[in-house]
N, C-alpha and C positions, 0 to 999 in steps of 0.2 A: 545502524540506520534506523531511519524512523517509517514505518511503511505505514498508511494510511488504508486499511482493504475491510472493502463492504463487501460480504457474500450475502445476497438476500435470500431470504426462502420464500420465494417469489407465490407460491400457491397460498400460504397459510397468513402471510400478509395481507393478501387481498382479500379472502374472505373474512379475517379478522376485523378488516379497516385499519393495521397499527405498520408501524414501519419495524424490521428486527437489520440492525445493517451491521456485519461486521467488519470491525475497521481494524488495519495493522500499520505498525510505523516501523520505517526503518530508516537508518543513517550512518553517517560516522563517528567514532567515540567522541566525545564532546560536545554531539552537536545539537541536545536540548532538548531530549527522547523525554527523560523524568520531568523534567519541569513544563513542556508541553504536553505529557499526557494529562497530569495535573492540572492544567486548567482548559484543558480540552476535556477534561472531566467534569470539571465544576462547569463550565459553558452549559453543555447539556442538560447536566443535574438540575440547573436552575433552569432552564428552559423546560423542565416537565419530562426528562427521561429519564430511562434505568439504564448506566454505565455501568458494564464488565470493563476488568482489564487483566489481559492475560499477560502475565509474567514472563520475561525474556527467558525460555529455555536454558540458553547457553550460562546465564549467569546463576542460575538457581545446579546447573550442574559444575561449573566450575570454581563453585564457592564451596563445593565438598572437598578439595583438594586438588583436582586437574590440574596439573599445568602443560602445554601444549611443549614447550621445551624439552617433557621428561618424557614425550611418547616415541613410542618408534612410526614409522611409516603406516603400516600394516594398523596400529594402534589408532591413529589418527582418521585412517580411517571408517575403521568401526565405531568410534567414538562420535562423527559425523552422521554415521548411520542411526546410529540411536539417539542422537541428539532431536534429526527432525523427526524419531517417530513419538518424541515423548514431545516435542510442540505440538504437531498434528493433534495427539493425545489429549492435551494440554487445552489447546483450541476447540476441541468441539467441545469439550465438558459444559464451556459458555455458551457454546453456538445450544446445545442441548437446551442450555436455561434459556435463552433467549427466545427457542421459538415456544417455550409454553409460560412465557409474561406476559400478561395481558397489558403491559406497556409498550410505548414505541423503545427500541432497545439501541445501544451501539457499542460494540465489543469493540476494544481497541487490541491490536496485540501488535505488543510490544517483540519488533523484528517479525519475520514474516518466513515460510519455507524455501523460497529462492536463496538469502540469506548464508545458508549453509553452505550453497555453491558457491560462494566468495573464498570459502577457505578447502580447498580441494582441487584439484586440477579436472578440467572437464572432463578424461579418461573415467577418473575417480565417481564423478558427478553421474556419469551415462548410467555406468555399474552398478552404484546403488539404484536411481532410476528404475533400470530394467529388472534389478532381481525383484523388484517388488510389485511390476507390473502397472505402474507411475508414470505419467507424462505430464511435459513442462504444460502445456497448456493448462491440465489440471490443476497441476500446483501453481502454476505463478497468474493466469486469467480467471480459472473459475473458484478458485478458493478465497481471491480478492476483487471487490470492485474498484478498489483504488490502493496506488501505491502511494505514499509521500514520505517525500525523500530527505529528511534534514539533512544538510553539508554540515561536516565536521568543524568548528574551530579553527580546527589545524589547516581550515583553505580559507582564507581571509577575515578572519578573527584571530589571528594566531597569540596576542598578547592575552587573548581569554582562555586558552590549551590550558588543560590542568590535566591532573591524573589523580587527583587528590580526593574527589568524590565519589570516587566507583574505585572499591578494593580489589576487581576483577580488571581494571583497565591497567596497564603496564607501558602500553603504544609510547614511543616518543614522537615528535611531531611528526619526522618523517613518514612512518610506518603509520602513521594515525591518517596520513593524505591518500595514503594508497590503500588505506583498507574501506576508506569512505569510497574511492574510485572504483573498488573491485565489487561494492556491494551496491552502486548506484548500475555496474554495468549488468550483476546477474539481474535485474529488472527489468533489462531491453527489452522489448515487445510487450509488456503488461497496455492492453488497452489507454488507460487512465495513470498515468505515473505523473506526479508532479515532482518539484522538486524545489526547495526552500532554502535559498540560499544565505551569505551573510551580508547581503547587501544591504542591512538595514541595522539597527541596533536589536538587540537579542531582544524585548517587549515585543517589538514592532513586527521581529521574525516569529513570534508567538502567536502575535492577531492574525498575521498573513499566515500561517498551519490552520489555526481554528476556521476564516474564513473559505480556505480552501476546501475542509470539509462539508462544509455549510453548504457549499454550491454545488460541490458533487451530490447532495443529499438530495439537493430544492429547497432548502430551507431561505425565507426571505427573511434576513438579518437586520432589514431598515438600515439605520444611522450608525449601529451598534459598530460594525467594521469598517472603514470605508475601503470603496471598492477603484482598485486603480489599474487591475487588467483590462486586457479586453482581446476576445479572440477573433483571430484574420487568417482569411483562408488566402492563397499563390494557387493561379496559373502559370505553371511551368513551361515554357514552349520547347525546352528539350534537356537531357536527363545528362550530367555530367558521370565519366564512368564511374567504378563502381569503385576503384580507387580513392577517389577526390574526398569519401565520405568518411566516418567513423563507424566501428562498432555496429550493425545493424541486422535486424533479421525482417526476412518476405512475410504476407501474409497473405491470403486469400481474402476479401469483404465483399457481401451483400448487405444491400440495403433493402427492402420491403416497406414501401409507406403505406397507412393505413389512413381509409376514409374516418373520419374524425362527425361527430354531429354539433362539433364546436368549430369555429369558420377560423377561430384564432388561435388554434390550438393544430399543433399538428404532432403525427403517431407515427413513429417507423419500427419496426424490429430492425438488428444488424447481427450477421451471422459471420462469424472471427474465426480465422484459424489456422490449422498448419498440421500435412501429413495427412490430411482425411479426421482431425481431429477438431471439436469447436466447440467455441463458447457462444452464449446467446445474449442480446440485451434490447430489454425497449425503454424506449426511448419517447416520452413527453413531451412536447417543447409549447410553452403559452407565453404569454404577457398576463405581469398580474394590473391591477389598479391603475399604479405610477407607472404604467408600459415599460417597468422591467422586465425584461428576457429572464422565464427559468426553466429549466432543463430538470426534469425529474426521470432518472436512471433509476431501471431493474434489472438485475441480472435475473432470467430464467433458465434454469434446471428441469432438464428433459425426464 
């Protein structure tokens, strides 16, 4: 998967003046992780930033020898447990640089800590969890501001499926659909999770990654992408049961607006979470010049 996740360091930012955001991709095998960090690297670079990228864990360990086939049960799972403590590892070494560059910074990292839990049964998942005194919130809200989720090839691109560029990738299609499905689902609840499908030719599924980063940022893009969402909010007049839905987890939210001394500018905090457990974000929202709408997101750390 391709995860797209800003953790800011919200205090040292703002008395800096610079932005530090780190970003994680995740997706399914095939689905344009390399060639989109690539020029989601170059985008920035040439716009005036300093791009980290952190290496896929899993392949930097699985390219010593691993094969998942030749483990036992018991193995597979230790091997999950050390896998996300050497990303985490892996991850701050950047986050570290990043907060003492005196440029605006963007760590991409390549797969994301929820990730893990696609290949483990939740049993499995909890256990590591708790032995280390870890919560989902932590890991999959406050460690990322944004998820994005390349879809795999192998769900509607399927004459582009290869296995031929990645010596760690094995998946035949089948298995390549369901491990993109199991790794789009360990991201339920992440605040900000988008998700990039293949409804468009692979370029075009490029621009739309880069420009989705762009808007989670605030960055005003001009002409350079063109822009063909647009967000709409449903009044619901009543709740079908709980049945009817897929996959979903509750949350608790607060909103907090704040007096603003710009009349067109408005400020809220929003406080996320689950269990007694939370993440925090504020929240921007202007019109620039051309009365575009932009949304500049901070994740705040208590």
């Amino acid at each position: 998967p391709l995860v797209v996740h800003f953790a800011e360091t919200w205090h040292s930012t703002r008395r800096s003046g610079r932005e530090s955001l780190q970003a994680g991709l995740t997706g399914g095998p095939c689905s344009g992780k390399t060639t989109g960090q690539a020029r989601l690297s170059t985008f920035f670079e040439n716009y005036g930033w300093k791009v980290y990228r952190v290496p896929e864990a899993a392949t930097v360990l699985l390219s010593g020898g691993v094969r998942f086939p030749d483990l036992t049960p018991a193995e597979v799972e230790r091997f999950q447990e050390n896998l996300l403590k050497t990303m985490m590892s892996m991850e701050d070494t950047y986050f570290e640089l990043a907060r003492t560059s005196d440029k605006n910074c963007l760590i991409i990292c390549d797969r994301g800590t929820m990730d893990a839990s696609a290949f483990v049964s939740k049993e499995i998942w909890e256990k590591i969890v708790k032995a280390h005194n870890w919560h989902t919130v932590d890991l999959r809200d406050n460690r990322y501001n944004q998820i994005v989720h390349l879809v795999s090839a192998a769900n509607g691109a399927e004459e582009f499926y290869n296995t031929e560029d990645n010596s760690c990738r094995t998946e035949g299609i089948e298995l390549a659909r369901e491990r993109d499905k199991l790794a789009a689902q360990a991201w339920i609840g992440h605040p900000y999770m988008d998700v990039i499908d293949n409804s468009t030719d692979f370029n075009t599924k490029v621009r739309r990654l880069i420009e989705c980063v762009c808007r989670r940022i605030g960055i005003d893009i001009g002409d350079r992408l063109a822009t063909n969402s647009h967000k709409a909010k449903f009044l619901v007049g009543s709740m079908p049961p709980d049945s009817a839905f897929p996959s979903y987890q509750d949350f608790d939210v607060v909103h907090d607006y704040l007096i603003t001394s710009n009349p067109k500018a408005q400020s809220r905090l929003r406080k996320r979470g689950q269990h007694n457990c939370w993440s925090y974000m504020h929240t921007i929202r202007r019109c620039d010049i051309n009365s575009q709408t932009i949304e500049l997101k901070r994740q705040i750390t208590l």
